[in-house]
N, C-alpha and C positions, 0 to 999 in steps of 0.2 A: 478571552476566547473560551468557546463552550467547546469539550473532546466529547462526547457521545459514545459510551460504551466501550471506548479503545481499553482494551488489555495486551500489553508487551508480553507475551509469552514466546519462548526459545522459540526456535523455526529454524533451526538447525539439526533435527532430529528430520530425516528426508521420509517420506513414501509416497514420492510421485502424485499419482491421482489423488490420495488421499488428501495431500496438502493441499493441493488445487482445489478438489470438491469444498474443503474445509475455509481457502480462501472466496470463493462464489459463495457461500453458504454463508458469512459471514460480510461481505457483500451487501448481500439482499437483503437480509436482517435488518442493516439499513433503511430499507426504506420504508420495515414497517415503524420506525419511530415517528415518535408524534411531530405534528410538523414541527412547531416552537415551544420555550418556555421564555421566563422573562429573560433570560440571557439571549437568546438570538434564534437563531434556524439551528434544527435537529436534524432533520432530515434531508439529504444529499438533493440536489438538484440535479434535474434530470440527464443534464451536461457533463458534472464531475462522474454521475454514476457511468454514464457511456464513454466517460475518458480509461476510468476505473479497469472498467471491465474489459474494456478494447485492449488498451496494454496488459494487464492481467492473460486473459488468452493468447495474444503473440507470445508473449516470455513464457506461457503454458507448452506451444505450438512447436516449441524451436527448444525448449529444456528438456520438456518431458519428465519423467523421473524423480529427476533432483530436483526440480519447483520446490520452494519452501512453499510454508503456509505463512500467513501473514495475518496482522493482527489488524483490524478497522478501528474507523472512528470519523465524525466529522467536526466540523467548524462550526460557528455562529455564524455562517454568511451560506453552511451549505457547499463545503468543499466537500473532500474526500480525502482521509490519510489512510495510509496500508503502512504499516509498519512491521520490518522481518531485524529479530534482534537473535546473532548468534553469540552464547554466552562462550563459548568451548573458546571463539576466538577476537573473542571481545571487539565484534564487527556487526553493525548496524546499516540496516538502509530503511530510508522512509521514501515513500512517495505520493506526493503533494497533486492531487488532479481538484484545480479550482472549481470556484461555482458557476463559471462562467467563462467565453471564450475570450473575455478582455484581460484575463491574467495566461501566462503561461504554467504547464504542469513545470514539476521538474524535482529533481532526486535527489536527496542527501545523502551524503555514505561517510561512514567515520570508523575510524580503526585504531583503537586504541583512543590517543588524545589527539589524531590527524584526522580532519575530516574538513569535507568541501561538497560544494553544490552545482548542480549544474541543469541547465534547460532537460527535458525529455520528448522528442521529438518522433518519437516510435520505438516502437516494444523491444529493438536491438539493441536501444540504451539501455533497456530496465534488465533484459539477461543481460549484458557486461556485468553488472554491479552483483546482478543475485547470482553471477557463476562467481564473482569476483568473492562476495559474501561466504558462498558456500565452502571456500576452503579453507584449510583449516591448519 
């Protein structure tokens, strides 16, 4: 598996618009990678980027404020990861939006050394976890 520019940087440090602008900004960046190298696809396919961005905005919409920022990156097939890592309480979420409609998106969250996965079906899943995430 090819990760494409992902850096895990805290996203527990909150300021609202800020994180959000910084997660879209980071986003898009995305898609200016180049398409391939010999390991796989670089750049997000147009599918993962609109899963991305869709729950991205609902959990924007309905947080407000406290939105972490999240870190990107993609796959060799041209997924899409977002990754929100709080160190303060040693809680993690990623979220997985594939390259394509034949897989489903869906969320990892882990706390400590307990963590599990689950489908994401709309953006009210991804705030449970990142309100879930953000405290501390």
């Amino acid at each position: 598996m090819t990760v494409a520019k992902e850096q895990i940087t805290d996203s527990s440090n909150n300021s609202g618009l800020s994180n959000f602008r910084i997660t879209v900004e980071r986003l898009i960046e995305l898609l200016d990678l180049e398409e391939d190298d010999e390991y796989g696809i670089l750049r997000p396919t147009e599918y993962a980027f609109r899963t991305a961005m869709k729950l991205v905005v609902e959990a924007y919409d309905s947080m407000g404020n406290s939105f972490p920022k999240a870190s990107t990156g993609t796959d060799d097939q041209g997924s899409i990861r977002l990754a929100w890592q709080n160190i303060k309480a040693d809680r993690r979420v990623r979220l997985f939006c594939p390259h394509s409609s034949d897989e489903k998106a869906y969320i990892y969250h882990q706390d400590s050394d307990k963590y599990a996965s689950e489908n994401i079906t709309s953006g009210a899943i991804l705030v449970y976890w990142l309100e879930w995430f953000n405290k501390v």
